[in-house]
C-alpha positions as CSV (number, residue, x, y, z in Angstrom):
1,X,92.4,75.7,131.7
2,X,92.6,72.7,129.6
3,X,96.3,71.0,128.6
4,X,95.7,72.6,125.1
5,X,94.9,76.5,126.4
6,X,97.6,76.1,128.4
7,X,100.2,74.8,125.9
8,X,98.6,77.9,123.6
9,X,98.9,80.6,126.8
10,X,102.9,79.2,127.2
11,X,103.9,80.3,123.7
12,X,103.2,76.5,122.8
13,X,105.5,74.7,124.9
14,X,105.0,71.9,127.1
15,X,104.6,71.9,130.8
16,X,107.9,69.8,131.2
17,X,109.7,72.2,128.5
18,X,108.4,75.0,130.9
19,X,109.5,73.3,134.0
20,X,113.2,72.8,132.4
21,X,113.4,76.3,131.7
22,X,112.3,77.2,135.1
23,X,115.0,75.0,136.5
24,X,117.4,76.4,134.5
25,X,116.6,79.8,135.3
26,X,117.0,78.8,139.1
27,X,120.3,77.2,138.9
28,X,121.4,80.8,137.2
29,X,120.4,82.8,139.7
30,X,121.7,80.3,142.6
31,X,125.0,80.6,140.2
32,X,124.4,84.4,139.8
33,X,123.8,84.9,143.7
34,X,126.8,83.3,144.8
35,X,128.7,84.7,142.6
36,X,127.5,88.3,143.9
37,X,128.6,86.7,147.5
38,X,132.5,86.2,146.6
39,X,132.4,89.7,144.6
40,X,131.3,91.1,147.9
41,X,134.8,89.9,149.6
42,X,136.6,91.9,146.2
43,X,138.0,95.1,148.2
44,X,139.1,98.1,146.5
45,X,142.3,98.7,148.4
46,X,142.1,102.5,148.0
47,X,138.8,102.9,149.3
48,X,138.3,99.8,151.8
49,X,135.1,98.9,150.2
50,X,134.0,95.8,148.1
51,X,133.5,96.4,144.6
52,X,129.8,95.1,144.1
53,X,128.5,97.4,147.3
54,X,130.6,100.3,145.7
55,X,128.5,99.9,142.1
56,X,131.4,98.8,140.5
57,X,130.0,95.5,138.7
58,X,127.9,96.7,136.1
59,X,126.5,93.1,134.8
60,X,126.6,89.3,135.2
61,X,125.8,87.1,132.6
62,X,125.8,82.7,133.2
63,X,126.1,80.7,130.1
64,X,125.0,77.3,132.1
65,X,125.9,75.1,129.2
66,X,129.2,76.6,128.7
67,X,129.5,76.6,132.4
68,X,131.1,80.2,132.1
69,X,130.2,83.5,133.6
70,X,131.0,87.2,132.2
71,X,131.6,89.8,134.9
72,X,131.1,93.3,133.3
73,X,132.7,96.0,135.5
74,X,134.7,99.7,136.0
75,X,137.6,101.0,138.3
76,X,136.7,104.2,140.2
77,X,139.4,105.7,137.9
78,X,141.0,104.9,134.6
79,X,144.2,105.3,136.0
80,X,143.7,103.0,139.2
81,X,147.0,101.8,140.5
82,X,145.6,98.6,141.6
83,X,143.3,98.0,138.2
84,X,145.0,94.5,137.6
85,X,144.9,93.3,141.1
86,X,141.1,94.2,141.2
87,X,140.1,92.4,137.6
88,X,142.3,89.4,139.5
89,X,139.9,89.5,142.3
90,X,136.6,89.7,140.3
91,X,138.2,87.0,138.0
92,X,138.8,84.5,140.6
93,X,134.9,85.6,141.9
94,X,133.3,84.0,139.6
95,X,134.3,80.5,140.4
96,X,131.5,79.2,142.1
97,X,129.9,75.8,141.6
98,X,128.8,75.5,137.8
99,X,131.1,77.8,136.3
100,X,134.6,76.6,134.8
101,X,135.4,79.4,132.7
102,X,135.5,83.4,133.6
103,X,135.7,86.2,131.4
104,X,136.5,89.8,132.5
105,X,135.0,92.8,130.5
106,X,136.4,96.2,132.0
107,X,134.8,99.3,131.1
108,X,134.9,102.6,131.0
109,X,131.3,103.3,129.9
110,X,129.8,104.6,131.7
111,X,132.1,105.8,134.0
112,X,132.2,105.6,137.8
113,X,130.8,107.8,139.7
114,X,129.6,108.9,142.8
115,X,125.9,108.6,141.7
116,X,126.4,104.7,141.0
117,X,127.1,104.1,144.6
118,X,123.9,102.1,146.0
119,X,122.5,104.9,149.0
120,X,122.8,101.8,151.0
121,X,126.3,102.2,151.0
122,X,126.4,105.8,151.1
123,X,124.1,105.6,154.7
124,X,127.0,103.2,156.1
125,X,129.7,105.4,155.2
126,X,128.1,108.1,156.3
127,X,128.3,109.9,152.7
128,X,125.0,111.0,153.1
């Protein structure tokens, strides 16, 4: 390929506009990674296990040049006596390197259930 077919075949950008954007994308998923690290030390206290093994972080999103992160996630009940301690936890999570600012979404939609459990964690419990 020339420099022009591949500018055309890369939706017209530039090789170093493509290599920014591949940079950027790796420094988000570095963030996103480690992020996924410190929700695995998050512990639902009435069921012993962390909240991103037990399914209930439903999205990450990194805005790198706000340097902020969104957690989106659910309680295994919407009457959880401990749902403020948890959103705490998951909160204080997402302060890795390259984030300054966290914002907690929690939701009820869908709801938790048993299904949203990876069967990873099911086979260590010995739920299955």
């Amino acid at each position: 390929l020339g420099a022009d077919d591949f500018i055309k075949k890369s939706g017209g950008f530039s090789t170093k506009v493509l290599i920014e954007r591949i940079r950027v994308q790796l420094r988000k998923k570095t963030i996103k990674e480690n992020i996924i690290k410190q929700l695995q030390e998050v512990y639902d206290p009435e069921i012993s296990i962390n909240v991103f093994d037990l399914g209930l972080i439903y999205d990450i999103q990194i805005n790198e040049k706000e340097r902020s992160a969104e957690i989106t996630h659910t309680l295994t009940s919407a009457f959880c006596g401990f749902a403020d301690v948890i959103a705490e936890d998951i909160r204080k999570a997402g302060y890795v390197d390259g984030i300054d600012n966290v914002m907690i979404v929690t939701t009820f939609d869908p709801p938790f259930s048993m299904d949203m459990v990876p069967e990873e964690t099911k086979l260590i419990l010995g739920w299955l």
